[in-house]
Structures are given as structure tokens and as C-alpha cells.
N, C-alpha and C positions, 0 to 999 in steps of 0.2 A: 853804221849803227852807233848807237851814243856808248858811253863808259858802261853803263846799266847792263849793254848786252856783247858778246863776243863780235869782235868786226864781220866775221864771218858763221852766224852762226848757222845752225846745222835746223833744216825747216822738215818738218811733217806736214805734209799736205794728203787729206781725205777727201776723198774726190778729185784727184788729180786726171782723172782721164775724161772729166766733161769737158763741157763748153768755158766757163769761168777757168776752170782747171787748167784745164791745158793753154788758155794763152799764160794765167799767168807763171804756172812752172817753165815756160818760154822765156819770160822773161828775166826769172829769177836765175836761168842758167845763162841767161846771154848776157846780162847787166851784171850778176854778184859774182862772187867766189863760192858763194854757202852752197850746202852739202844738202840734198833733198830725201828724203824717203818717202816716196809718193806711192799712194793706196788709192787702189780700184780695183771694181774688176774686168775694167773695160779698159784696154789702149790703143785704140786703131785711131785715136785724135790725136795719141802723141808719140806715133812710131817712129817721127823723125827725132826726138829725144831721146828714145830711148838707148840708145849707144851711149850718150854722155856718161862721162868718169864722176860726173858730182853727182850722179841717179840712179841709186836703187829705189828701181819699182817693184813693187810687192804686189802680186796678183792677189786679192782677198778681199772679202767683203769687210767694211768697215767697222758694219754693229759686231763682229766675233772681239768684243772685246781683250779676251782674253790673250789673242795672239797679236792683236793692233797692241799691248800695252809695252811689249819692249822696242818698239820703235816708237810711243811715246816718250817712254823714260831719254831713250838713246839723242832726243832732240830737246831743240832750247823754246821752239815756236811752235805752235800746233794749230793749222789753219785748218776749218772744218767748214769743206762746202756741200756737206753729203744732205740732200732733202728731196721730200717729191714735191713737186713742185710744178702741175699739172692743174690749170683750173677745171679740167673736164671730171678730174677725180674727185672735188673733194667734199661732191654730192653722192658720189654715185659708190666710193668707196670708202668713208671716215674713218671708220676703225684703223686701216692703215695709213693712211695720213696720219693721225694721230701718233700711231706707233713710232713710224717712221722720223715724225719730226719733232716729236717731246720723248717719248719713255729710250728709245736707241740713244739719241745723242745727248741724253743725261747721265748718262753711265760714263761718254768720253770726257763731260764735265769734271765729275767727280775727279776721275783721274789725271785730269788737270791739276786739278785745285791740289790731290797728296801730292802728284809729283813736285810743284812750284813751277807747273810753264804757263807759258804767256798763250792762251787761247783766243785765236781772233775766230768769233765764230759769226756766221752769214746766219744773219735772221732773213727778213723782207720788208719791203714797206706796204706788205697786206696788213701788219700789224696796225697803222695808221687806220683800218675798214673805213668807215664813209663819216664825209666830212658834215660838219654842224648842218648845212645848207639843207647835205642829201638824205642826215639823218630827218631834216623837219621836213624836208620833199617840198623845197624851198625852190623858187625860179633861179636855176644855175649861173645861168647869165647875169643875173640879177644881184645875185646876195651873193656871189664871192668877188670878193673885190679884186682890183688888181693886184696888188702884193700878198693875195694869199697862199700863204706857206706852211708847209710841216713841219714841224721842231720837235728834234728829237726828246728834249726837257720838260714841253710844256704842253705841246699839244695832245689831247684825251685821245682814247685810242677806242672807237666806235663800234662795237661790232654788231650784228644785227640778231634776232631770236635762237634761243636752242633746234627748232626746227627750220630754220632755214642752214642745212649743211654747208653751203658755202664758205663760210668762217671757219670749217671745222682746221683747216689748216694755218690760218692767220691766228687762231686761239692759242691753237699747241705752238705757233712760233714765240707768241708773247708769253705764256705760260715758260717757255724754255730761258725766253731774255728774263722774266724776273727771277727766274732761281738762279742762274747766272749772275744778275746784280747780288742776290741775296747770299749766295756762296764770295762774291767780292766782298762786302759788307763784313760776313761774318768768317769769313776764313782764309780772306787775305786772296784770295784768286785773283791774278793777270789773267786781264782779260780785255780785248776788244768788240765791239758787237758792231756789226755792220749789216746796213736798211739799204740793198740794191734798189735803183729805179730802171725797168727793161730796162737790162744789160742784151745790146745787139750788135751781131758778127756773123764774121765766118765762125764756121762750124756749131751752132745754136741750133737747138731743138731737131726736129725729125720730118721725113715725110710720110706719113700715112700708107701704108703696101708696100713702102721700099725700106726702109731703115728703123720702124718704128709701127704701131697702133696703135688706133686711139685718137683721139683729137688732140694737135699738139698749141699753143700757146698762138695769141693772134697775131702775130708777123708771118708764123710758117703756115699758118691756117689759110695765109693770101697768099702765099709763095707758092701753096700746094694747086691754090683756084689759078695762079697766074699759067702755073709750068704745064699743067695739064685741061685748062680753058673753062676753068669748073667754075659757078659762080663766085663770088666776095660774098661771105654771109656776114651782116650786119647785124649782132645781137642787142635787142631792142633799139635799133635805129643808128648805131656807131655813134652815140650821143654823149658816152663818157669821156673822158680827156685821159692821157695817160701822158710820162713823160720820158722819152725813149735816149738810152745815152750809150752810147759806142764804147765799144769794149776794149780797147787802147787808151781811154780815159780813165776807164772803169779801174783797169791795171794799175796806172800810174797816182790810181787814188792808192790800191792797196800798198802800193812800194814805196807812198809817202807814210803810210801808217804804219809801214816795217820799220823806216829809218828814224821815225821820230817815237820809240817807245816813250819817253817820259812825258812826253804830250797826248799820246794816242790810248795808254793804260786806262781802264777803269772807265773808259766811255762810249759813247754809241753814235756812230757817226751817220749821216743819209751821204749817201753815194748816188749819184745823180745829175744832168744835166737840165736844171729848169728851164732854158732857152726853147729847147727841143718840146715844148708840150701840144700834144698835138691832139683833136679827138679820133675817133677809130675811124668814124668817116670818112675827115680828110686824109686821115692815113692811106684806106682802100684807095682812094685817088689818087693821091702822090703816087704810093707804089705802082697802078695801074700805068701814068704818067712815062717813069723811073724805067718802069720794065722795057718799055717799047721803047724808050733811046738807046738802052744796052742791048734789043735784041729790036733794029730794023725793020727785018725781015718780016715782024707780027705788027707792025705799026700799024696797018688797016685794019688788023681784026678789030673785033669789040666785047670786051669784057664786063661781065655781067653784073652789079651789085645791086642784091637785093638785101632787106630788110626780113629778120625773123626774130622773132619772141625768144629772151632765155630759158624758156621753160620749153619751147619744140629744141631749143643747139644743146639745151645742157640737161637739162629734165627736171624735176621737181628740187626744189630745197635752193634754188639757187639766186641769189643775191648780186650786187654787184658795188663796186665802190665806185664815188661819181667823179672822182677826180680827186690825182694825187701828184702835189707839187713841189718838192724837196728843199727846203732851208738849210745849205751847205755851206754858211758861214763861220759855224764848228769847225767842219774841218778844213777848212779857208786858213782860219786862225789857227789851228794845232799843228797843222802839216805845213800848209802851202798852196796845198793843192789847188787848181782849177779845170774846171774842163772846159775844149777846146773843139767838139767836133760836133760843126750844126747837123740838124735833122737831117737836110737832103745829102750832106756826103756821106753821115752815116748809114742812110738809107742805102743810097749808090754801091756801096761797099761790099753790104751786107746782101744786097740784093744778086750782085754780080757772083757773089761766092755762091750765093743759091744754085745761079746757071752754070756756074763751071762747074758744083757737084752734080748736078740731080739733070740740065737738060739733056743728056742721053738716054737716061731712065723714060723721060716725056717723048721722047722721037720716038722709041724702040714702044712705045708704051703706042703712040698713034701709029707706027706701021703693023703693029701686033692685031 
């Protein structure tokens, strides 16, 4: 850490028991000295932590403000990865969206700002919603050029009608980044804001009847067709592009944004691998590919991808953005950072941690 911050300072992390969370409270205790107070109310992602002498974990829910604020004060950094963060919900349940990811985590804002700590807080790159092209429903292929990118400075931030729900979670994340900029502006708050792009790993999202309900996110949505022989749904044709970046990248972005506070302060970085951009398509394919070299034995089967409408996968209100590409020369320039890990070993990775957790579930699941 620079002169600005203690060599080893003392981190609050909210949400430490997800997917984001737990790799990177792994790493914070296996690369620093600093002292953690990590809030959830979940830890079966980081039971092998939980012994460490640098970690009190605190079982509680985040939004109880009142009892999160003396392990606020008690720390120097306060990283907030607490959101929902479910595109099946944010037609079908907005009012909680909403709650969940502006009115809850503007209260940990405020308390930021009185104490004087340094908030790196996790927005999305849904705030980016749909680019020029897809607002004018312009030929994709056509009208975005090759180096079309998202910048965190300049690029408009699209999003589509009051009745179309889909937004209602990309709204309340930007709605949370501007009062954040506007609490920096006006009341001196450290602060970093960071725009994930699919961050994917082991231990990410859920399967549906085993560990979770509900429709989870589309990598595990294929993981779930793969393990149990179910089709690949393609929502309206797997025609949008997304850009998928490994979660050991993803880390090593945040741990350059820890080490370099006087560069990272007061701004908003995309986090992401542009190399990796893939459409959902070719994605279902790849992993289809993927899965049967890591598991032999299904090589001959055949797996099913069909095509369905957003409005039969997801229901009414629902939108989509057509492609999102991340300009990470910000924090290229402020940190260092780069990231290193193409699509198909990300894929391989993340895919293989699927079958080590969940292909028992799918055996016992076919002899049941």
C-alpha cells in the first residue's frame, strides 16, 4: 500500500461468503498481512478460511446497518459486493431489486463518507444497458465496428422504457454509482467503483433443485442442461455477445486497485477481459465441446440447443443488451493490471469445477 494507507490495513469485506468474495478474501489472506472482517450470512464457500487468525467472520446480514457500523469504523477499506444480481428477477421481482441494490447499500455509502474510509464498491456493466447500434436496432454485425468499446467517462448509459423491468436493476445500480460520485464531489468520500464483465469460476452461481431456485445466470443455466441432459435454451437465438473474464483475473484487478489507492481513488474502473467476447451461441457450443473432453464417457451423447423467445425464458418486461465490450485502459494506466486468461481455459476451469461439485448430484439424480 502507498504512504496514504497503512502497509497492512485492516479490510471489511460485505459479501465475503459469495462467489467474488470468497476468492478474493483467499487471496487477501494468502498474498497480505491485512486483517479482514468479512460479513455474510453464508460460509460454506469459505470454510477453509475460516480458522485464519487475520479473520473474523461475522455471521449477519449486511443491510442491519446498525450492527455492520462498528466493523465499519474498526476498518480502513470497506469493499461492498452485496447485490441481486439474478437476470430472471428483475422483471418478475423489481421492487426488491431495487431495494436491495440502491435504498440498502446507500445507507453503507453514507457511512462511508462520516467515517472517512475508502469504499470500493461493485456496481455492473448492466449500467452500460444497450449500445447505440441496439438502441436504433441497427444491423449488429454491421454498425459496431471493430474497436467498439465501453468507457467508463464517456460512454451514454442506455437503458430502455419504464415498462420494460429488465433495467430495473441496471437503473438502481447507476442511480447508487451517481450518488456515490456526488457524495465524492461533495463530501470528500474515497471511493472506488468497479463495472464487473461475467466474472466466471469455481464456485459461481447455483444449480436449480440442489443448491439454489430459480433461474440462475447463463453459464450455470448450460452447466445445469449439460449435468443433467436438459436442453441449452437459447434466449431469442444466443445472438447477443457478452464478454466472460476468469476470476483469478478478476482478483488480481481488485488487488491492483488496493495497492495503488492514489491512482484507483475517485474512479470507476471496467473490469474485464475484451479478448474473451463471445455470443451465447457460440458459447452453448464451446461448453457443449468443453464438457465432453472433460467428461469422455458422454462424448457420444447429443446435446440439445434450442432457441426460445425472452418473453417464454423470462416473461413479460424483459429486455436485453446486445453486446458489451469493456475499455480497460483506465485501469491499464492507474494500476497495471491486465488480464491473462483466454475464454476456452476459462471455460475448462470453470466448467470442470461444475463436475467435481454437482456430477454426483446428476448420477444419483439419473439412478433415482
Amino acid at each position: 500500500m502507498s504512504a496514504t494507507k497503512p502497509s497492512n490495513p485492516t479490510i471489511c469485506i460485505l459479501g465475503c461468503g459469495g462467489f467474488i468474495g470468497s476468492h478474493l478474501l483467499e487471496r487477501i489472506l494468502s498474498a497480505t498481512e491485512c486483517t479482514v472482517y468479512g460479513i455474510d450470512i453464508q460460509s460454506s464457500k469459505i470454510g477453509h478460511l475460516l480458522s485464519n487468525d487475520r479473520l473474523t467472520f461475522v455471521n449477519l446480514n449486511v443491510y442491519d446497518t446498525e450492527s455492520v457500523a462498528k466493523y465499519v469504523h474498526a476498518s480502513d477499506i470497506v469493499i461492498s459486493l452485496v447485490a441481486l444480481c439474478n437476470p430472471a428477477l428483475y422483471n418478475t421481482i423489481p421492487l426488491e431489486v431495487i431495494d436491495i441494490n440502491f435504498n440498502r447499500p446507500y445507507e453503507l455509502l453514507r457511512m462511508c463518507a462520516e467515517e472517512e474510509k475508502w469504499l470500493v464498491h461493485f456496481s455492473t456493466s448492466e449500467v452500460y444497458g444497450k449500445t447505440l447500434a441496439g438502441f436504433a436496432q441497427c444491423n449488429l454485425a454491421k454498425d459496431h465496428p471493430d474497436n467498439y468499446v465501453l468507457n467508463e467517462d464517456s460512454t451514454p448509459l442506455i437503458l430502455g422504457p419504464v415498462h420494460a423491468q429488465r433495467w430495473s436493476y441496471a437503473c438502481a445500480k447507476q442511480l447508487l454509482e451517481r450518488v456515490i460520485y456526488a457524495y465524492g464531489f461533495e463530501k470528500g468520500l474515497k471511493y472506488t467503483v468497479v463495472r464487473p464483465f461475467n466474472f466466471i469460476g469455481p464456485r459461481m452461481d447455483y444449480i436449480p433443485g440442489i443448491d439454489g431456485e430459480g433461474v440462475p445466470r447463463v453459464l450455470a443455466c448450460f452447466m445445469e442442461a449439460l449435468l443433467f441432459h436438459k436442453p441449452l435454451w437459447l434466449v431469442d437465438g444466443g445472438l447477443n455477445k457478452r464478454v466472460f473474464t476468469y476470476i483469478d483475473d478478476a482478483v488480481d484487478a481488485l488487488m491492483a486497485i488496493l495497492e495503488n489507492p492514489k491512482t484507483s481513488q475517485g474512479e470507476i474502473f471496467n473490469i474485464g477481459n475484451p479478448a474473451n467476447e463471445i455470443s451465447i451461441a457460440r458459447l452453448a457450443r464451446r461448453m457443449v465441446g468443453i464438457y465432453k473432453v472433460l467428461r469422455p464417457g458422454l462424448a457420444s451423447c447429443d446435446f440439445t440447443i434450442k432457441a426460445v423467445s425472452s418473453h417464454e425464458f423470462y416473461g413479460k418486461g424483459y429486455e436485453d443488451s446486445d453486446r458489451r465490450v469493456p475499455d480497460i485502459s483506465k485501469i491499464q494506466e492507474c494500476t497495471g493490471w491486465r488480464p491473462h486468461t483466454d475464454i476456452d481455459t476459462a471455460l475448462r476451469k470453470t466448467i470442470q469445477s461444475y463436475i467435481e461439485h454437482y456430477a454426483r448430484d446428476a448420477e444419483c439424480r439419473e439412478a433415482g
